[in-house]
N, C-alpha and C positions, 0 to 999 in steps of 0.2 A: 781459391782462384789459382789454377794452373799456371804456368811461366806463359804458354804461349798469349794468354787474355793479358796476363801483367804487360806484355813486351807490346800487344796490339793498341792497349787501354796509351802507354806512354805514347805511342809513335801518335794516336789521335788527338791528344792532350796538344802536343808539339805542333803539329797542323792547324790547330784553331787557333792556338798564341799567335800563331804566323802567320795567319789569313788576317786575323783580327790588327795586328801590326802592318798588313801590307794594305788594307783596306781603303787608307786616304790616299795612299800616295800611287796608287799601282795596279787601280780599279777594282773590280769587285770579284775577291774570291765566292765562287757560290756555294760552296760546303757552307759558309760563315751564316747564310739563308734557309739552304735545302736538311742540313743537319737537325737545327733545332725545329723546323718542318713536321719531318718525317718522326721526330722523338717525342711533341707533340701530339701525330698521330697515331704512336705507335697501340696504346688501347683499341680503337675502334679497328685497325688493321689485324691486330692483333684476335679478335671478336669474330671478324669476317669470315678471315682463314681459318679458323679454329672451327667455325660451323659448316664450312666448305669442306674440310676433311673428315670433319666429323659424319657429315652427311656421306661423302664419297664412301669414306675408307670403315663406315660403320663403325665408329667410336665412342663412347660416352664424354657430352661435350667439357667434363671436366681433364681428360686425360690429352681431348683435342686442343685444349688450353693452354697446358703445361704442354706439348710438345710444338707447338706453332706460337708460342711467348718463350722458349730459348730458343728456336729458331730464329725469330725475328729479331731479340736481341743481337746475336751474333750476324747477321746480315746487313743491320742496321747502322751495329756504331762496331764494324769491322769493317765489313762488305763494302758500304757506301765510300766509307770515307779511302781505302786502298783504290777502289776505281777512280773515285776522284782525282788523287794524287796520277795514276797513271796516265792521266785522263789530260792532265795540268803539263806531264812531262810533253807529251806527243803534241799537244798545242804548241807549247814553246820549241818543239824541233819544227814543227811542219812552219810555225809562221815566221820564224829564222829564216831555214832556208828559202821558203815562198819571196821572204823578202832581199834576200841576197841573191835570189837570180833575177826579181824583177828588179832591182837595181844594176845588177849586170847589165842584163836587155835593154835597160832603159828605157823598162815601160811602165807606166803610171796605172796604179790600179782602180777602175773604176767603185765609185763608194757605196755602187748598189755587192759588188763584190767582197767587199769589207763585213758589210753588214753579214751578209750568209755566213761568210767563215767563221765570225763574231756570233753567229746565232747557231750554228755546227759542231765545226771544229774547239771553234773558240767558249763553247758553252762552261764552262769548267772556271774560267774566271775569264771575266768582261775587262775588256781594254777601259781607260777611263771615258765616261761618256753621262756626263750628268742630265743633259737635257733628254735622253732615250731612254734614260733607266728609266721611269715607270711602265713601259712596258718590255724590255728589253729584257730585265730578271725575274717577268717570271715566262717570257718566250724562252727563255736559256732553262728554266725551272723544268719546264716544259718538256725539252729535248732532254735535258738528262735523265725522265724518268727512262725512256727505254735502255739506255745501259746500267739502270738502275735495276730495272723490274730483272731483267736477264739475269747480273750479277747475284741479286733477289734469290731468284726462282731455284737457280743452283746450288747456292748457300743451304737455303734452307730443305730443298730436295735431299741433299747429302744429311743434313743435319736429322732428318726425320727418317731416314732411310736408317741411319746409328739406334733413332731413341725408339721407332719399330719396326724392328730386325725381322718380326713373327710376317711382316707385311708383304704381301709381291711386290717385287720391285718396280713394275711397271706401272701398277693401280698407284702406286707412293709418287712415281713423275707425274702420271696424268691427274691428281688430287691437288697437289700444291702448284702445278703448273695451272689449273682451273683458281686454285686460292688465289694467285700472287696476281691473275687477269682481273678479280672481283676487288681487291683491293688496291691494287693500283689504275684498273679503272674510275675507279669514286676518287686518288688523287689526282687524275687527269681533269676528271671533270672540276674539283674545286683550284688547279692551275688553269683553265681556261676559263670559268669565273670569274677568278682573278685578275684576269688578263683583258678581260674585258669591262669589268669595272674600274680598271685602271685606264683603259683607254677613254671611257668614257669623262670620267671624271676630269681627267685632262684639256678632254674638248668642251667641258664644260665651265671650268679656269679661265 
């Protein structure tokens, strides 16, 4: 294991202890959910994309395997958890200042507006709110897969572009850019699933 995985493996170690620590008192970090999620899924994700470029980039699906399972690895527990983090900075700048000018103005923000920024901006970790979390984390699950899939796509584009170099560059974007839609479309579907069985069950309570 090279320095830079040693140095990413710690800073991630560090972010869970800390989510995991802030969890009762400071609402809900969502790494602390979407992490062990995605690592979870990462087999059948793993599977998809591998027969997605396999198929594209005319590979045999063992070589498709081994090069979209280090990809995934290094998108998954690098990739995700750095956007998160940056993800986590920009929320606390924008709802800082959000809240230091509407307190300037002296104007009260209505709670339908709350809610959007909390299910937006705010996706990254949830202000505390017990009575809306059952559908609230995974509508924020939800939202984060697209700068998920993004972060995703480029990660492992770059990473496959290294491990085959013999490949056109273009067919290697359009292949795992095709990958990364068939497998985070199947997480899509089982977050709104989700999201709907939780609502259900709620009104059913």
């Amino acid at each position: 294991m090279n320095r830079y995985y040693r140095q990413a493996l710690v800073i991630l170690v560090l972010i869970i202890l800390f989510a995991t620590t802030a969890y009762a008192n400071a609402g809900i970090p969502m790494l602390a959910f979407v992490l062990p999620g995605m690592a979870i899924s990462l087999v059948p994700i793993i599977l998809i994309e591998a027969w997605c470029i396999g198929r594209l980039l005319n590979l045999s699906f063992t070589k498709a395997m081994k090069v979209m399972g280090i990809a995934n690895l290094e998108s998954t527990f690098i990739g995700i958890p750095i956007t998160w983090v940056i993800w986590v900075v920009v929320e606390m700048l924008l709802g800082y200042f959000g809240y230091r000018l509407s307190d300037l103005l002296g104007i009260s923000v209505p709670h339908f507006i709350n809610y959007v920024f909390a299910l937006t901006i705010g996706a990254a970790w949830l202000g505390p709110s017990e009575a809306q979390d059952y559908w609230m984390v995974p509508a924020a699950t939800l939202v984060l897969l697209v700068p998920f899939f993004y972060v995703s796509w480029l990660l492992e584009r770059r990473r496959t572009k290294l491990l085959l170099h013999d490949c056109d560059a273009s067919s290697v974007n359009s292949a795992t850019l095709k990958a990364n839609i068939a497998s985070y479309g199947l997480l899509g579907i089982i977050v709104i699933g989700w999201l709907i069985i939780s609502i259900i069950e709620k009104g059913n309570s």
